[in-house]
C-alpha positions in Angstrom: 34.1 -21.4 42.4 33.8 -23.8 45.5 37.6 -23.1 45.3 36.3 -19.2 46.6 33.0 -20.2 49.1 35.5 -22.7 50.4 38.3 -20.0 51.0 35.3 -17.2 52.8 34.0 -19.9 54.9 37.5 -21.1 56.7 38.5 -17.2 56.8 35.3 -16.3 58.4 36.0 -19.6 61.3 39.9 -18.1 61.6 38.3 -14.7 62.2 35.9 -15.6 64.4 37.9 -18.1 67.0 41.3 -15.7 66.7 40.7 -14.6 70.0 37.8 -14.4 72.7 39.5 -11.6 74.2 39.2 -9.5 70.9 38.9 -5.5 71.6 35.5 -3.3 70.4 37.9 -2.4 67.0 39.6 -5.7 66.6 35.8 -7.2 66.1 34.9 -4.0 63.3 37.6 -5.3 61.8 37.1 -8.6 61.2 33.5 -8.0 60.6 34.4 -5.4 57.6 37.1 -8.2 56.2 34.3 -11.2 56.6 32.3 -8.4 53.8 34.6 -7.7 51.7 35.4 -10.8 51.0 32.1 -11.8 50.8 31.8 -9.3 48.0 34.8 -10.3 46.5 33.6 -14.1 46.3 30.3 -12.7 44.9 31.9 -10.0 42.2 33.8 -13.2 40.8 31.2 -15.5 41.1 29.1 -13.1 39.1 32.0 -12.7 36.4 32.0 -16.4 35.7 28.4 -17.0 34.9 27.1 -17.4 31.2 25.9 -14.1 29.5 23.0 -14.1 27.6 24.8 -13.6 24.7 25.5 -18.0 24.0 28.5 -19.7 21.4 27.5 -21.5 18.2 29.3 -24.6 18.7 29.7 -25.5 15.4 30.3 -21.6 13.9 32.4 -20.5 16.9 29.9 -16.9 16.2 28.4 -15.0 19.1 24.2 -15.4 18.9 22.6 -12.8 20.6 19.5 -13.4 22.9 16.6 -12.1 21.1 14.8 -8.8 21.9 11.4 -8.7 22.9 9.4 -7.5 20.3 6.2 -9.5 19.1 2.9 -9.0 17.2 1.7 -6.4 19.2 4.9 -4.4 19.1 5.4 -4.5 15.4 1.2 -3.4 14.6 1.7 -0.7 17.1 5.1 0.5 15.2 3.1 0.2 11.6 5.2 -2.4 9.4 6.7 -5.6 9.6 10.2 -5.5 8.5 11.7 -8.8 6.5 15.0 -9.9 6.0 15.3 -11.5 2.7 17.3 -12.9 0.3 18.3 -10.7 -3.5 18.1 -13.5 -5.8 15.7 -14.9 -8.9 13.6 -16.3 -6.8 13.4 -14.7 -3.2 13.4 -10.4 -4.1 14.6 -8.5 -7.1 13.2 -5.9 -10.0 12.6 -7.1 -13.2 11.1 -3.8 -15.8 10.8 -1.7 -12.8 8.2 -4.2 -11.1 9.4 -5.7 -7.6 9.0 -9.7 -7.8 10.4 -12.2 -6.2 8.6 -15.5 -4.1 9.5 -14.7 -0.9 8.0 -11.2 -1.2 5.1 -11.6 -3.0 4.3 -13.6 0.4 5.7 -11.1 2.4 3.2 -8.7 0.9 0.2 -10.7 0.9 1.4 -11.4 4.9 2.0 -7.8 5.7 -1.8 -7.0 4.4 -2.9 -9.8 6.5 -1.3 -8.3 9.8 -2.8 -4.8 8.6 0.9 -3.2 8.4 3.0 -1.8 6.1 6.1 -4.2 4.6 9.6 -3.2 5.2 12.6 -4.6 3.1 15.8 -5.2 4.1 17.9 -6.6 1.8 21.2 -9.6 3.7 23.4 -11.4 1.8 24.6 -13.2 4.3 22.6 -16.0 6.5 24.7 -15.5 10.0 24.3 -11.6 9.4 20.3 -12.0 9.0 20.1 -14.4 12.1 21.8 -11.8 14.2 19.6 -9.4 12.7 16.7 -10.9 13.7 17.7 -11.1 17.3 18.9 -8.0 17.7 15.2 -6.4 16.4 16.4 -5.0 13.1 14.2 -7.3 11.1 11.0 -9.5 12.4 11.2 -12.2 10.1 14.0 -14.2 7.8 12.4 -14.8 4.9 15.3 -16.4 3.2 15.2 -19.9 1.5 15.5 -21.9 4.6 16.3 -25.4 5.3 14.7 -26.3 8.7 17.7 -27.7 10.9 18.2 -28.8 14.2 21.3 -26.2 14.9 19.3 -23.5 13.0 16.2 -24.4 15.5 18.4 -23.6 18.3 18.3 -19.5 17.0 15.0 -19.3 15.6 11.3 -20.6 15.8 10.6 -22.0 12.6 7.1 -21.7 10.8 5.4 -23.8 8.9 7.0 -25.2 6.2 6.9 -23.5 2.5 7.6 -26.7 0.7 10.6 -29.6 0.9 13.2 -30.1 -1.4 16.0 -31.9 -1.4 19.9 -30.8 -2.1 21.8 -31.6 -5.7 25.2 -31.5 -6.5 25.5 -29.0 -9.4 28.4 -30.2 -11.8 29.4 -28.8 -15.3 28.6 -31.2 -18.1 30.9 -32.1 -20.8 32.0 -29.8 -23.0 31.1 -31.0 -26.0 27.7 -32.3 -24.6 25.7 -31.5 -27.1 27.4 -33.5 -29.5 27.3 -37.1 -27.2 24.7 -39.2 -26.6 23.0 -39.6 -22.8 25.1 -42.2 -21.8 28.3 -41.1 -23.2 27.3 -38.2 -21.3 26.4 -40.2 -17.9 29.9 -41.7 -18.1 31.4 -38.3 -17.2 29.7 -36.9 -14.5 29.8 -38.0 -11.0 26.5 -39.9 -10.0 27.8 -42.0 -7.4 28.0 -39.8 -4.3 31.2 -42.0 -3.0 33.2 -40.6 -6.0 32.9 -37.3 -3.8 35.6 -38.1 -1.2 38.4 -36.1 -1.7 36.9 -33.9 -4.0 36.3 -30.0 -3.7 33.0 -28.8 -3.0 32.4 -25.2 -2.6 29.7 -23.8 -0.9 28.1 -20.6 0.5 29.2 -19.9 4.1 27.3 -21.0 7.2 24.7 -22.8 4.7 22.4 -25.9 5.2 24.9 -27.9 2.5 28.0 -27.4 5.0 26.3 -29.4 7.5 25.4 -32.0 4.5 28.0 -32.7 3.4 30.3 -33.1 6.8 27.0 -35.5 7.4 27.5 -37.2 4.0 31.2 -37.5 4.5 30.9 -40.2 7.9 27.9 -41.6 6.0 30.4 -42.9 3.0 33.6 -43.1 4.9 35.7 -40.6 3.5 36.3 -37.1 3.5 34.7 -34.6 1.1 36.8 -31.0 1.1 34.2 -28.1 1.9 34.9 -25.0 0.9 32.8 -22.5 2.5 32.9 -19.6 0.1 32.6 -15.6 1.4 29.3 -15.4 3.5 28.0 -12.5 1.0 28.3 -14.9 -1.8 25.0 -16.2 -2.7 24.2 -19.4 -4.4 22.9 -18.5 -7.5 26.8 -17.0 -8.1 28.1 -20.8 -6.9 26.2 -21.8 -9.7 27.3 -19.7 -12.1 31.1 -20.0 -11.2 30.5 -24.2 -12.1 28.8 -23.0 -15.6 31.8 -20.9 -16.1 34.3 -23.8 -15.2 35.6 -21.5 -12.3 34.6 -24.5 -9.6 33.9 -28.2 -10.2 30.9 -28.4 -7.7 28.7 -27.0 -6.0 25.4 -27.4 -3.9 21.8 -26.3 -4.3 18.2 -26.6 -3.3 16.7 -28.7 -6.2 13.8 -26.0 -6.8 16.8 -23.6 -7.0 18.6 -25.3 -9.3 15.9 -26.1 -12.0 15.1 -22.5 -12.0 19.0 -21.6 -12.8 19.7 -25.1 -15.1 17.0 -23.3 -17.3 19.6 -20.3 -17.4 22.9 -22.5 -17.7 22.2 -25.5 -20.2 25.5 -26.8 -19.6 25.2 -27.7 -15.8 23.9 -30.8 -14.5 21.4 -30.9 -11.4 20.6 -35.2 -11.6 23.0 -36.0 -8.5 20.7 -35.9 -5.1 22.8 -35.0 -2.2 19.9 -35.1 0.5 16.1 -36.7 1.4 13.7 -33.8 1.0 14.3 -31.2 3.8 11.3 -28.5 4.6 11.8 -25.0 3.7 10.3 -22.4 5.9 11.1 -18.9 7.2 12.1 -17.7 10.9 11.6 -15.7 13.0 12.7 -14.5 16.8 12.1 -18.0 19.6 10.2 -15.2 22.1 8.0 -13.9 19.3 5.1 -16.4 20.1 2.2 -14.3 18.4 4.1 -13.4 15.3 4.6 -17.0 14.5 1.1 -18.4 15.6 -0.6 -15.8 13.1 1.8 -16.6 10.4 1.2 -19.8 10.4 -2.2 -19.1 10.8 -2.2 -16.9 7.7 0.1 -19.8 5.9 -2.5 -22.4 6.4 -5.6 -20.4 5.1 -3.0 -19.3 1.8 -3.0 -22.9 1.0 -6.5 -23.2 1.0 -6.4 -21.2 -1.7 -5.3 -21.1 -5.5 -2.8 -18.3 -4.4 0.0 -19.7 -3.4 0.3 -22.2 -6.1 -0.2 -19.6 -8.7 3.4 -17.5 -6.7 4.9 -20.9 -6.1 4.6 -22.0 -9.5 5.5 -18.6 -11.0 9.1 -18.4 -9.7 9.7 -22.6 -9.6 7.5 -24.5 -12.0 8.1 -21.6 -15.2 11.5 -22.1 -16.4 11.4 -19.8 -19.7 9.9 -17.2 -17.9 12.7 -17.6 -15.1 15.4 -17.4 -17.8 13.7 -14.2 -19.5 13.8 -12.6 -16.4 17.2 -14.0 -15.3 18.9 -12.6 -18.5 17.4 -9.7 -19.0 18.9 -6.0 -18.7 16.1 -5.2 -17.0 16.5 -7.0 -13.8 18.6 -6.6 -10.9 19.8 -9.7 -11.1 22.3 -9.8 -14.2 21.2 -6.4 -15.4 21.5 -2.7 -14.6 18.4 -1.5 -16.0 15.1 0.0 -14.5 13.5 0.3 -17.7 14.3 1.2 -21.2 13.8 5.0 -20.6 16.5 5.3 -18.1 18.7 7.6 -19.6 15.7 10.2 -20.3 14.6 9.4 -16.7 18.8 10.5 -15.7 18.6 13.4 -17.7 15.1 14.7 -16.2 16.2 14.1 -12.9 19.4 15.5 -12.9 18.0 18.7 -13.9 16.0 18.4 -11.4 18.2 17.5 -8.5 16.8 14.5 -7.4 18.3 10.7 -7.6 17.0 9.4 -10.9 15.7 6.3 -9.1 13.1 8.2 -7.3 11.7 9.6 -10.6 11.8 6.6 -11.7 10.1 5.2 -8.9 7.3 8.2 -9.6 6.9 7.0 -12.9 6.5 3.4 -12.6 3.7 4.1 -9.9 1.8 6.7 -12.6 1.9 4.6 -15.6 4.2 1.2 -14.8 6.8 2.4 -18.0 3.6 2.4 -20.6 3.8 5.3 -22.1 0.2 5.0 -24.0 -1.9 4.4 -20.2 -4.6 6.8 -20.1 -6.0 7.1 -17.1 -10.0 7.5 -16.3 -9.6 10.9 -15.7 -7.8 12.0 -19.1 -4.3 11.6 -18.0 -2.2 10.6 -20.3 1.7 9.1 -20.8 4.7 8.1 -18.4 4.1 10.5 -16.4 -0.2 10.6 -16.3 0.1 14.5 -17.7 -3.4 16.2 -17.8 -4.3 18.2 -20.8 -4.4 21.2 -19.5 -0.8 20.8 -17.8 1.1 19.1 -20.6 -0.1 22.9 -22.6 1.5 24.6 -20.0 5.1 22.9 -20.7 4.4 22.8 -25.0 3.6 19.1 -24.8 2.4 18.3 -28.3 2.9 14.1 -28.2 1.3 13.0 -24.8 3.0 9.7 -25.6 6.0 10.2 -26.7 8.1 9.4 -23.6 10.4 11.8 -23.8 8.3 14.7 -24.2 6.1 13.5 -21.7 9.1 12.6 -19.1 10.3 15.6 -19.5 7.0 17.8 -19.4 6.5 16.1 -16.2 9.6 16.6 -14.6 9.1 20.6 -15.7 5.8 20.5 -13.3 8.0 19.0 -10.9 10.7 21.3 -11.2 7.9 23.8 -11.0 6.3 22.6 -7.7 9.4 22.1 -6.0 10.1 25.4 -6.5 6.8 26.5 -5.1 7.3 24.9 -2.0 11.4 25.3 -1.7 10.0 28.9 -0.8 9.1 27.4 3.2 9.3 23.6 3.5 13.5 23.7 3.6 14.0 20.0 5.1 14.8 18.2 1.3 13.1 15.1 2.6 9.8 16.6 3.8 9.8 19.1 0.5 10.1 15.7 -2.0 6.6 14.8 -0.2 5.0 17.5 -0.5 6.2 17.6 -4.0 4.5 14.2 -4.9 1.4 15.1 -2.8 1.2 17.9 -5.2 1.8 16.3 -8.2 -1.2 13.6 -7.3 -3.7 15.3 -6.0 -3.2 19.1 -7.1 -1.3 22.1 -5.2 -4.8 23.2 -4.0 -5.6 20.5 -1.6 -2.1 20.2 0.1 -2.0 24.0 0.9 -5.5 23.4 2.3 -4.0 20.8 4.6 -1.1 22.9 5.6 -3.4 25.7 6.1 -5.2 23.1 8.5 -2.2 22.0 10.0 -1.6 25.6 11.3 -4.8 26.2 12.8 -5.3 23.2 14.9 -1.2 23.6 15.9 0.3 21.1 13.4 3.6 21.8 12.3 3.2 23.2 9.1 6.1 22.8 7.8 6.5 18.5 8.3 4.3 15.9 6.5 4.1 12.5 8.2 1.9 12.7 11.6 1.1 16.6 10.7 0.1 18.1 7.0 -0.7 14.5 6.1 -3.2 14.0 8.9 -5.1 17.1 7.5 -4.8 15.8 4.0 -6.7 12.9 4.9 -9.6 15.0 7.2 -10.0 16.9 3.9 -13.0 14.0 3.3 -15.1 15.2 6.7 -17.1 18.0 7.0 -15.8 20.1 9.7 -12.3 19.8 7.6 -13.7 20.8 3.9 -16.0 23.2 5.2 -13.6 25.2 6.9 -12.9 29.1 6.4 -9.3 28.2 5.4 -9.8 25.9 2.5 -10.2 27.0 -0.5 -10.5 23.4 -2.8 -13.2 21.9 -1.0 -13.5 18.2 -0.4 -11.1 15.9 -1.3 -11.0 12.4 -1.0 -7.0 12.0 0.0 -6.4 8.9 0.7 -5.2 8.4 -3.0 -2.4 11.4 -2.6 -1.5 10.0 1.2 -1.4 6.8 0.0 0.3 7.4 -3.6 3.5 9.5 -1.6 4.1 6.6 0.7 4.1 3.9 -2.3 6.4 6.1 -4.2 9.1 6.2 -1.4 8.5 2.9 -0.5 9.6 1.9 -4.2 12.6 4.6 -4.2 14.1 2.7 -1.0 13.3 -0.5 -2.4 14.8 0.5 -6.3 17.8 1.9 -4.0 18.6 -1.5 -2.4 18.8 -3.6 -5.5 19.6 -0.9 -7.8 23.2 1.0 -8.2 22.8 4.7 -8.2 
């Protein structure tokens, strides 16, 4: 680059002292070359600064500067949406309930901020960093170890908890038969007896970094293998239990909680000092983090977060229920045990079975004996009066009752197929119905229309109206015909249904 100013500057004294007897053109000349290779100089020097996108030394990946998009930005849009983690521990479905540590948090934070929660689901650490940055998500709620390359991408918050990183190994095969120190004998305790041995790992992880660091500390190499990005390490630990890999690295929390599943692997062998564990979130985003760590510091005041911590991490036969179970995302394919009648219903009816599904957990939870306050009854919370109109004779028999229900679906949706054509918008209206009663939502369409609402679209128009139905001026009106209503319940109850349809669809195949 001096190269360049070097080069304009000694063309500019040439052009100048050529002659002194120059003509008018001869000096429009060489004033237009003097510019243009002034721009030149400047087009190049421009071409040869740093983007804002920067180079992870160590990865060799591209990191995005982060958007702006704070606090302010995310309560004005309505929801906070977090990047987490399917795994035991962090997010997954177990008997059609949505658990997990990192979003029972999550939820409890989302209520704090006064916004709705938004899911998305990364397998991959280097894909949920770039995420962050680029504004898709606000906040990596993954199982992070706090580290000092990892600080150069995100602000960290407070820290969750430490741990510290084990070596996972297979025991013996005939363990149960030896005694503990026949046992000891044969697996590796000393972390020298590493070098030249193959650990794999999960790409761009914490234990990568570890291990290279463990390597200088005991003068030999150890040979990482950094496994497929997507692969998560719950799998790693799985593939040692299944002899496919010899080792393998985890956070000690993590691996209790999976050694409960796997008797036969062996978690003894530290790897690390305890490391903090914390979530991130975008380095610009000073008011997101300042009230999440806010929030984080009055949650440990309380008995709350113990009770979550200890839930997921300090209740190993309650992790290994959940872990084998059908009816969990995680090795199972199961919503609940009435899946096949819930198919069958909602096949008939045209919708994705997970949605129905997701209806039906939010009206009973799968208990097909709730009764509700108001005489509702069954999977599907069938009042009296309608489960006579389909011939429902056993209110708790579930599949009489699933599929009594999914005739008054059927029904409604044919009622309102006749003008709300957009699928989407008709499923709302649908559940609206089903909740609160056909009356009250044509009220609030018929609402919608007179103050200029689009009739026709629920979110921001016939949902608005819905809600008025509690004020005077609204339930007093010439056009409605049902009186007050207190809708709130219906609003709320067709937002929590598709909230648990998208959420069903992430961890759940179709």
């Amino acid at each position: 680059m001096m190269f360049l100013f070097f080069c304009y500057f000694i063309t500019c004294f040439a052009l100048t002292n050529y002659s002194n007897d120059i003509t008018e053109t001869q000096f429009f000349m060489n004033y237009f070359l003097k510019l243009f290779f002034l721009a030149i100089t400047v087009l190049l020097f421009n071409c040869t600064q740093p983007i804002k996108e920067s180079r992870d030394n160590n990865k060799g990946t591209i990191v995005e500067a982060p958007v702006e998009f704070d606090l302010a930005k995310i309560k004005e849009r309505g929801s906070l949406r977090a990047l987490v983690d399917n795994s035991s521990t962090s997010y997954f479905i177990y008997k059609g309930q949505l658990m997990g540590y990192e979003y029972e948090l999550l939820t409890l934070l989302a209520k704090s901020l006064n916004v709705d929660l938004d899911i998305i689901v990364k397998k991959s650490i280097d894909d949920a960093f770039q995420s962050l940055n680029k504004g898709e998500g606000d906040i990596i709620a993954f199982t992070l170890t706090v580290t000092k390359e990892r600080q150069e991408r995100v602000a960290f918050t407070h820290s969750h908890y430490t741990t510290r990183q084990v070596l996972v190994q297979k025991k013996p095969e005939n363990w149960r038969n030896m005694k503990i120190h026949e046992t000891e004998k044969l697996l590796l305790r000393n972390q020298v007896d590493l070098i030249g041995e193959e650990v794999h790992v999960r790409k761009s992880s914490s234990y990568v970094n570890r291990l290279n660091n463990l390597s200088e500390e005991i003068g030999g190499d150890i040979v990482v293998v950094e496994d497929q990005r997507e692969v998560e390490t719950e799998l790693m630990i799985k593939k040692v239990s299944d002899g496919e890999i010899k080792y393998t690295i985890a956070d000690e929390d993590i691996a209790l909680v999976n050694a409960s599943y796997y008797a036969n692997i062996d978690i003894n062998t530290p790897i690390s000092f305890p490391q903090q564990i914390a979530w991130g979130v975008r380095k610009n985003a000073n008011d997101l983090l300042f009230a999440i760590n806010n929030w984080q510091q009055q949650l440990k005041k309380e008995s709350t977060y113990n009770v979550i911590y200890n839930k997921y991490f300090k209740s190993p036969r309650a992790s290994k229920t959940r872990q084998s179970s059908d009816f969990s995302s995680i090795s199972g394919d199961k919503i609940s045990i009435y899946d096949d009648i819930i198919k069958q219903a909602a096949d008939s009816l045209g919708w994705d079975w997970r949605l129905l599904a997701a209806q039906i957990y939010q009206e009973s939870a799968f208990d097909p004996n709730e009764t509700s306050w108001a005489g509702a009854v069954g999977l599907m919370q069938l009042m009296p009066e309608t489960g006579k109109r389909y011939h429902l004779k056993n209110f708790t028999n579930p599949k009489q009752n699933i599929m009594a229900g999914m005739e008054h679906v059927k029904h409604l949706n044919s009622l309102w197929s006749k003008t709300v054509h957009n699928k989407q918008d008709r499923i709302k209206f649908v559940l609206a119905s089903y909740n609160v009663g056909l009356g009250h939502v044509v009220d609030a369409r018929d609402l919608a229309i007179k103050y200029g609402k689009n009739p026709l679209v629920w979110e921001d128009n016939v949902a608005v109206y819905l809600l008025n139905k509690s004020q005077s001026k609204y339930f007093t009106d010439e056009v409605v015909k049902s009186g007050y209503c207190r809708c709130e319940e219906p609003v709320n109850y067709v937002k929590n249904v598709l909230s648990r349809y998208e959420k069903y669809k992430q961890l759940m195949e179709e």
